[in-house]
Backbone as a printed PyTorch tensor [residue, N CA C, xyz], in Angstrom:
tensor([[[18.2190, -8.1470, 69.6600],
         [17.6760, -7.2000, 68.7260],
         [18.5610, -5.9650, 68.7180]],

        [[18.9740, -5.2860, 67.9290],
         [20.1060, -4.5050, 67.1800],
         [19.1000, -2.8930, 67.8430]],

        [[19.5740, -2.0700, 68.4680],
         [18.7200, -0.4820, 68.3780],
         [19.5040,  0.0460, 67.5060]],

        [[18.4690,  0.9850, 66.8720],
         [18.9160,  1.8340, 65.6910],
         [18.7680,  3.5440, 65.7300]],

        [[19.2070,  3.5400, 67.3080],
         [18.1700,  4.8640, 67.9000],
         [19.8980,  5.5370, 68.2630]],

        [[21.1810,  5.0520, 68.4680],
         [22.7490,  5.0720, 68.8390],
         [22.9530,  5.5450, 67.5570]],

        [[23.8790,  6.6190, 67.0730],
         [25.0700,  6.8750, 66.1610],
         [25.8000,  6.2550, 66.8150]],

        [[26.6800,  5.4730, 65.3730],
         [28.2300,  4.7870, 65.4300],
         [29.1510,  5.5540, 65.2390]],

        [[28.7990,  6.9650, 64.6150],
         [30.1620,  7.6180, 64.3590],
         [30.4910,  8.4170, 65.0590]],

        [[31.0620,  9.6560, 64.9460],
         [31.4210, 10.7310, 65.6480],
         [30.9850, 10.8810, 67.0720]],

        [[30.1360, 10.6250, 67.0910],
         [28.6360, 10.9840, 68.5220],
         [28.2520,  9.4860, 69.1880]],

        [[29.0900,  8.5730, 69.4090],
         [29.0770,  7.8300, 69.6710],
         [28.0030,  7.4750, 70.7020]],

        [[26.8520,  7.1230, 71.5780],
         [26.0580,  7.0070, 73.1170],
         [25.4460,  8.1900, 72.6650]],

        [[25.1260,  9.2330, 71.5810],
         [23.9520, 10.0350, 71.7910],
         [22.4930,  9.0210, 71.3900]],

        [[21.7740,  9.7290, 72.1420],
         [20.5450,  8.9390, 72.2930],
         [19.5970,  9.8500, 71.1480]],

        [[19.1940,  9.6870, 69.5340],
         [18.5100, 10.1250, 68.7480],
         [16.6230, 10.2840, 69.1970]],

        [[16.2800,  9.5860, 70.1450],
         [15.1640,  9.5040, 71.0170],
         [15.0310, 11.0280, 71.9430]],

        [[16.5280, 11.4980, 72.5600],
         [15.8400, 12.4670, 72.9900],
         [16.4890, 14.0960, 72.4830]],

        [[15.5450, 14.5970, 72.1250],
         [15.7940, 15.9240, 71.9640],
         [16.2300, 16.9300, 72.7740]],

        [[16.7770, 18.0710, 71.9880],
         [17.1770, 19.5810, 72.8730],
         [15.9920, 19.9480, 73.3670]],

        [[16.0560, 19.8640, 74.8290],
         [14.8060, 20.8230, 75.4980],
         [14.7680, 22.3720, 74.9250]],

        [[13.6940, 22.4730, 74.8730],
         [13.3410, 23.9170, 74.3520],
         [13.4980, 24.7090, 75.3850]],

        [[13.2870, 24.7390, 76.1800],
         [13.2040, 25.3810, 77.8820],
         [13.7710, 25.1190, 79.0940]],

        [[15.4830, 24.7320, 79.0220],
         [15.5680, 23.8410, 80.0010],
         [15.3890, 24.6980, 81.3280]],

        [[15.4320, 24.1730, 82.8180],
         [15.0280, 24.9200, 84.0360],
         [16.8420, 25.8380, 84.1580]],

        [[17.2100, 26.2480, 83.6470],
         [18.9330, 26.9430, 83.3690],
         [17.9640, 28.4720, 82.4270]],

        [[16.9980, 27.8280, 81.9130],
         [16.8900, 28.7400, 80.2670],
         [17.8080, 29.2670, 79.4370]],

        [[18.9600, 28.6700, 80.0040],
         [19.8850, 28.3330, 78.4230],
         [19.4980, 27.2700, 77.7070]],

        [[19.2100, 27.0780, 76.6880],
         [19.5200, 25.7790, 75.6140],
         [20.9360, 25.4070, 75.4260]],

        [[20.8440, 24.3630, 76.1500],
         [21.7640, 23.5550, 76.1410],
         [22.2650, 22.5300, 74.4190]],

        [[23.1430, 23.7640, 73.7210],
         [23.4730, 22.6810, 72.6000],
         [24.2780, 21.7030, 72.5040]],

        [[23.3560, 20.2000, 71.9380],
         [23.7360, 19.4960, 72.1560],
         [24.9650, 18.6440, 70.7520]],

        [[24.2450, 19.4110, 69.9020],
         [24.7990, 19.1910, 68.4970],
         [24.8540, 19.7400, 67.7430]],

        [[25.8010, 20.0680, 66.4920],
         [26.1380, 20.9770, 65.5310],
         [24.4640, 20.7080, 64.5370]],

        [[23.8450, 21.6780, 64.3230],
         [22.7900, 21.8690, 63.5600],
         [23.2270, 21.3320, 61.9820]],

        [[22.2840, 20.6000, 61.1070],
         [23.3790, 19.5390, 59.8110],
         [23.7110, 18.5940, 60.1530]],

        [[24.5030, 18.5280, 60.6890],
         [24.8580, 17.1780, 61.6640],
         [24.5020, 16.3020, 60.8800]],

        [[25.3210, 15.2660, 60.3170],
         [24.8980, 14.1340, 60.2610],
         [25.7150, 12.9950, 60.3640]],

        [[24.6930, 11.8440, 60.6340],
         [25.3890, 10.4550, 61.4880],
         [25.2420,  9.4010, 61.1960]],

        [[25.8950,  8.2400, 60.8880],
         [25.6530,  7.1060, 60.6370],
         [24.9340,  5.9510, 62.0390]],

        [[24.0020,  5.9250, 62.0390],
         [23.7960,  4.7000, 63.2620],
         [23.7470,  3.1240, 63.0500]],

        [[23.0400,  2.5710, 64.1930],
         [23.3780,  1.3640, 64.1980],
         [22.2170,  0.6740, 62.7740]],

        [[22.3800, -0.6910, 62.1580],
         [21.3850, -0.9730, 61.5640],
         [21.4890, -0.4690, 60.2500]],

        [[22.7970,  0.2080, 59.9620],
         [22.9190,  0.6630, 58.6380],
         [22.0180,  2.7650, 58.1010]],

        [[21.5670,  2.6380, 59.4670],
         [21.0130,  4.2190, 59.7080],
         [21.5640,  5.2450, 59.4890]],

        [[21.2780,  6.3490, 58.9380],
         [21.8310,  7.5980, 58.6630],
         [20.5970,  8.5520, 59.8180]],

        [[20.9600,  9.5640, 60.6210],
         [20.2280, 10.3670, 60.9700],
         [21.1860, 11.7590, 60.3220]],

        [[19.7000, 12.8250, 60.6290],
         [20.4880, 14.1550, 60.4400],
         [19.7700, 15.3300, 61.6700]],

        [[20.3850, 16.0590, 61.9000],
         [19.8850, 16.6890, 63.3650],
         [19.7720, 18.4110, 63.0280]],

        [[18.3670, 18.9850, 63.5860],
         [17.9450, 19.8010, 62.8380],
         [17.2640, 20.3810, 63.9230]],

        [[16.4380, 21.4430, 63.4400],
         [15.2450, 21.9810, 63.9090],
         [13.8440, 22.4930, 63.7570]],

        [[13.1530, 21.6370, 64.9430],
         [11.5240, 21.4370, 64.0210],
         [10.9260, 23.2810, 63.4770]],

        [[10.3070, 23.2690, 62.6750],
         [ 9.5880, 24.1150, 62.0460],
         [ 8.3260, 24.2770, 62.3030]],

        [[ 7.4640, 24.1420, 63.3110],
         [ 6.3450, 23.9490, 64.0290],
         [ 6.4860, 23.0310, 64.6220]],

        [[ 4.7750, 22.3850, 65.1910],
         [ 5.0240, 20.6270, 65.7890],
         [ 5.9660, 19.7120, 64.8450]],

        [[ 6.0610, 18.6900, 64.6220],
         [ 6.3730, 17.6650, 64.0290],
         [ 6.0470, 16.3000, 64.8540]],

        [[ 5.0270, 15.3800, 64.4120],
         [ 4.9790, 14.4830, 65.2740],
         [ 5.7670, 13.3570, 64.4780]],

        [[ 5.8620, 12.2650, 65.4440],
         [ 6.5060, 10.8610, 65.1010],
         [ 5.9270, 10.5720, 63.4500]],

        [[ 7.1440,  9.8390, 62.6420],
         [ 6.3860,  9.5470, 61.4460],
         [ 7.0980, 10.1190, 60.6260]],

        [[ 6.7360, 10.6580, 59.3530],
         [ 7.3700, 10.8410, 58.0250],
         [ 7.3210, 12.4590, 58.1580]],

        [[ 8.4270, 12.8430, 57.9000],
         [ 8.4260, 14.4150, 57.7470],
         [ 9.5150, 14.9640, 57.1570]],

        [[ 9.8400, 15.9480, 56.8890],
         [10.8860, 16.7410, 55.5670],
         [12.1460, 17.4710, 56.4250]],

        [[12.6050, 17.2950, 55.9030],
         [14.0190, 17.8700, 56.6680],
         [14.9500, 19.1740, 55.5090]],

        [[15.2050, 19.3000, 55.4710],
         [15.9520, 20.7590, 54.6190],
         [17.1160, 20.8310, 54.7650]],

        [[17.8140, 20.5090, 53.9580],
         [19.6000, 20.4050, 53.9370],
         [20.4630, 21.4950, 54.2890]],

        [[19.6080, 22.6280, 53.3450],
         [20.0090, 23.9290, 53.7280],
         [19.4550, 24.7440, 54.9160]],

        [[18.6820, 24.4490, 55.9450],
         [17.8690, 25.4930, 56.7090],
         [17.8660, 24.6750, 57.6800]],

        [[17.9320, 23.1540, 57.5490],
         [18.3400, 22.3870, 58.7200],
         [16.7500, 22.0470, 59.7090]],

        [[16.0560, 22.6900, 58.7110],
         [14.4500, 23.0010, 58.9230],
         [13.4610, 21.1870, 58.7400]],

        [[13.0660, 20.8030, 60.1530],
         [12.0810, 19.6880, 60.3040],
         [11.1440, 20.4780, 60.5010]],

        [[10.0600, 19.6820, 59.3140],
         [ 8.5570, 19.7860, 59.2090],
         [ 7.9650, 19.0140, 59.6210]],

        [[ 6.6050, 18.7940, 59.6890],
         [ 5.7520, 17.6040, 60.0140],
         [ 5.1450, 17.3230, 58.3070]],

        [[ 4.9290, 17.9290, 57.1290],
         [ 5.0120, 17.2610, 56.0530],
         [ 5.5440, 15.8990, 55.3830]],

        [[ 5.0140, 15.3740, 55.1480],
         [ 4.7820, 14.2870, 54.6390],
         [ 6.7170, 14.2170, 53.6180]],

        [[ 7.6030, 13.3560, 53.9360],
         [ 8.6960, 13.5500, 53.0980],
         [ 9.6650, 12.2340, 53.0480]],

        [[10.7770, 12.4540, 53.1780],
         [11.9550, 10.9240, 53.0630],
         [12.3380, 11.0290, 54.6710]],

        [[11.9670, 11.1120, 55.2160],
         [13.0670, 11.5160, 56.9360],
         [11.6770, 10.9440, 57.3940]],

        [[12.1800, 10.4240, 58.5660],
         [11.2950,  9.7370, 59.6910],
         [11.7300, 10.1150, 61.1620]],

        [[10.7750, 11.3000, 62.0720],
         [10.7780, 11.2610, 63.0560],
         [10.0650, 10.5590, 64.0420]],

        [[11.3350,  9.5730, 65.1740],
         [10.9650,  8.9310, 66.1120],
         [10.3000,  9.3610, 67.2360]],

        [[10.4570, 10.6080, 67.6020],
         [10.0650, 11.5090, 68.5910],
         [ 9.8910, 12.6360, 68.0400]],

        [[ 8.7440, 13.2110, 68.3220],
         [ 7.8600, 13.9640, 68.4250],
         [ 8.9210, 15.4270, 68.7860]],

        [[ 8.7890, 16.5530, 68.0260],
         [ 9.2140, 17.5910, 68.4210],
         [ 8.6040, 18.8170, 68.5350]],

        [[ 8.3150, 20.0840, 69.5440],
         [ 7.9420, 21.1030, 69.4750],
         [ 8.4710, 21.6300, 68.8980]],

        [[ 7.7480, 23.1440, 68.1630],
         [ 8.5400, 24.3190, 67.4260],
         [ 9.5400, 24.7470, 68.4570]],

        [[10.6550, 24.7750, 67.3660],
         [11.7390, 25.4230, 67.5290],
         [13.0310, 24.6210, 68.4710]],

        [[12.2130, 23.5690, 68.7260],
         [13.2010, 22.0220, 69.3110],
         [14.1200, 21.2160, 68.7620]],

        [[15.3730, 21.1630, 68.7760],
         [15.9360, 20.6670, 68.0160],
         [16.1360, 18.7830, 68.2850]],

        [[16.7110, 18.2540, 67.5700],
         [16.5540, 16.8940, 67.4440],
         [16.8700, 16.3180, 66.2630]],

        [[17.2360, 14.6170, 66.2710],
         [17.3490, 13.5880, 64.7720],
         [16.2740, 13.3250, 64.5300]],

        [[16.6380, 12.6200, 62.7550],
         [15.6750, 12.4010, 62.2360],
         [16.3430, 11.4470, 61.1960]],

        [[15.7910, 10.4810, 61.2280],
         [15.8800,  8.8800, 60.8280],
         [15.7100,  9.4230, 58.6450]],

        [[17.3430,  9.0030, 58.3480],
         [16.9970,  9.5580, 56.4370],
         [16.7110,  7.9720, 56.0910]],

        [[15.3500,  8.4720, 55.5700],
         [14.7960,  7.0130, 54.9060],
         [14.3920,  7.1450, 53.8240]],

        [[14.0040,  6.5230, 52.3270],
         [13.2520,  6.5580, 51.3270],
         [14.1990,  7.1620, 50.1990]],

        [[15.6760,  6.6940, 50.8010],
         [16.6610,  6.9880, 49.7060],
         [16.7170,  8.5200, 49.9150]],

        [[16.8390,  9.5880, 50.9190],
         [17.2990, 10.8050, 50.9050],
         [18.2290, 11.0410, 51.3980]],

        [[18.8180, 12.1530, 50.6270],
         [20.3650, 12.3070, 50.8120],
         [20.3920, 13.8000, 51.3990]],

        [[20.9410, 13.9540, 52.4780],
         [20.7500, 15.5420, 53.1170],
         [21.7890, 16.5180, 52.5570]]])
């Protein structure tokens, strides 16, 4: 079975499952990726890597091309993992959206 959770391109072994800790025990935020960001993965996948705008749980939610801004609203992007405000992280472009 093929995972679709790997970018093939640029970012080769980042894991789209886990997010920028909001708090790491350093309390620097550790950036992990250019905010926009976007990636082709395995399975024919596009992600784009952003930052949530409140909660956002797993599921369908909106992403913002310009502001780089994940919602938990209902939209074309599908988050796999769950993000706190102000957490950054991918987000699976599905339903034909183009970032």
């Amino acid at each position: 079975m093929a995972n679709s959770r790997y970018p093939t391109g640029g970012v080769i072994g980042a894991n789209t499952a886990e997010p920028t800790p909001v708090d790491p025990p350093s309390g620097i935020e550790a950036k992990q990726f250019q905010l926009g960001q976007v990636e082709f993965g395995a399975d024919n996948t596009r992600w784009a890597y952003g930052v949530a705008s409140g909660s956002v749980a797993t599921g369908t939610c909106t992403y913002n091309a310009t502001t780089f801004a994940i919602t938990d609203a209902a939209g074309n992007y599908t988050a796999d993992v769950a993000l706190a405000d102000g957490q950054e992280g991918w987000v699976r472009i599905t339903a034909g959206a183009n970032p």
